[in-house]
C-alpha positions in Angstrom: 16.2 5.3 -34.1 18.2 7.9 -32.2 15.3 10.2 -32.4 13.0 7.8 -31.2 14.5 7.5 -28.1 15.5 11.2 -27.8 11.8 11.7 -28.1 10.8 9.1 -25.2 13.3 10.6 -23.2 11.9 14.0 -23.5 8.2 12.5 -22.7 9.9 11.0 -19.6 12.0 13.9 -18.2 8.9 15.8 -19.5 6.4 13.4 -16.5 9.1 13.8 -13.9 9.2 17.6 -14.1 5.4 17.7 -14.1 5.6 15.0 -10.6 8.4 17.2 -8.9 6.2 20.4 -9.8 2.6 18.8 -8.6 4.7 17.7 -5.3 5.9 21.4 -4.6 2.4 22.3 -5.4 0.8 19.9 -2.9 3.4 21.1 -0.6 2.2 24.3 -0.5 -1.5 23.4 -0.4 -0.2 21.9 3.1 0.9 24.9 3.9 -1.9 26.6 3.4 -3.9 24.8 5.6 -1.8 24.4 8.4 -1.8 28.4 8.3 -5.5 28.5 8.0 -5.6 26.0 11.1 -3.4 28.3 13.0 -5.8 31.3 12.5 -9.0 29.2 13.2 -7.7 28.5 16.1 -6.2 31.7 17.2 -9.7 33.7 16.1 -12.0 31.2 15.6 -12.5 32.5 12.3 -11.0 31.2 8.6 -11.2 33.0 5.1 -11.2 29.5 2.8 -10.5 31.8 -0.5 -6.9 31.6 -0.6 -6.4 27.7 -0.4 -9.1 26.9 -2.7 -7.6 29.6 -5.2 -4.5 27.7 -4.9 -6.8 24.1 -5.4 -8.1 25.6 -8.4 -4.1 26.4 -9.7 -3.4 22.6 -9.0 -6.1 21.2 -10.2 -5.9 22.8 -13.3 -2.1 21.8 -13.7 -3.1 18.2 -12.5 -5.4 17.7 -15.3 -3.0 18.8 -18.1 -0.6 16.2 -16.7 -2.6 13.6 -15.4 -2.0 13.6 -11.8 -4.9 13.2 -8.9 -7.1 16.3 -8.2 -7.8 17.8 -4.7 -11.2 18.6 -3.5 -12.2 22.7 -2.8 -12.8 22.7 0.8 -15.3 24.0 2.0 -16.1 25.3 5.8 -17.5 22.2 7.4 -14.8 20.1 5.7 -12.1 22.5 7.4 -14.0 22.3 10.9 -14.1 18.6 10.2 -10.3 18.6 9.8 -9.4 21.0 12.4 -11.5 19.0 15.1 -10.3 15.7 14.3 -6.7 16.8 14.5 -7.3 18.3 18.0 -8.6 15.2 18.8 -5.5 13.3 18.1 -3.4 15.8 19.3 
């Protein structure tokens, strides 16, 4: 019986590791795109490549461990995002 619930608390610890490590992840997505804002705005021009590199890392360790997926972004998603937060700014 002790094994059983050795086991389980492996499997738990095991979820919570993966939710801290998705949550630093994310974290860093966030930073990402507040950096890539920074440069739109400062040049008018943004390289996408590096955030959606880093979307394609995450997603690929949110599917082994069942957490939610984030979308690539593309240009007129940034734009989108860039103008609406100027907006409400």
């Amino acid at each position: 019986m002790t094994s059983v619930h050795l086991e389980i608390s492996k499997k738990v610890q095991e979820k919570v590791d993966a939710i801290a490590k998705y949550r630093e992840m994310d974290n860093k997505r966030e930073e990402i795109i507040a950096n890539l804002v920074d440069e739109y705005q400062k040049t008018g021009k943004v390289d996408l490549t590096s955030l959606n590199q880093w979307t394609e890392l995450m997603n690929s360790f949110a599917q082994k461990n069942a957490m939610p997926i984030r979308k690539t972004v593309s240009l007129d998603m940034f734009i989108e995002y860039v103008n609406t937060n100027l907006d409400t700014k």
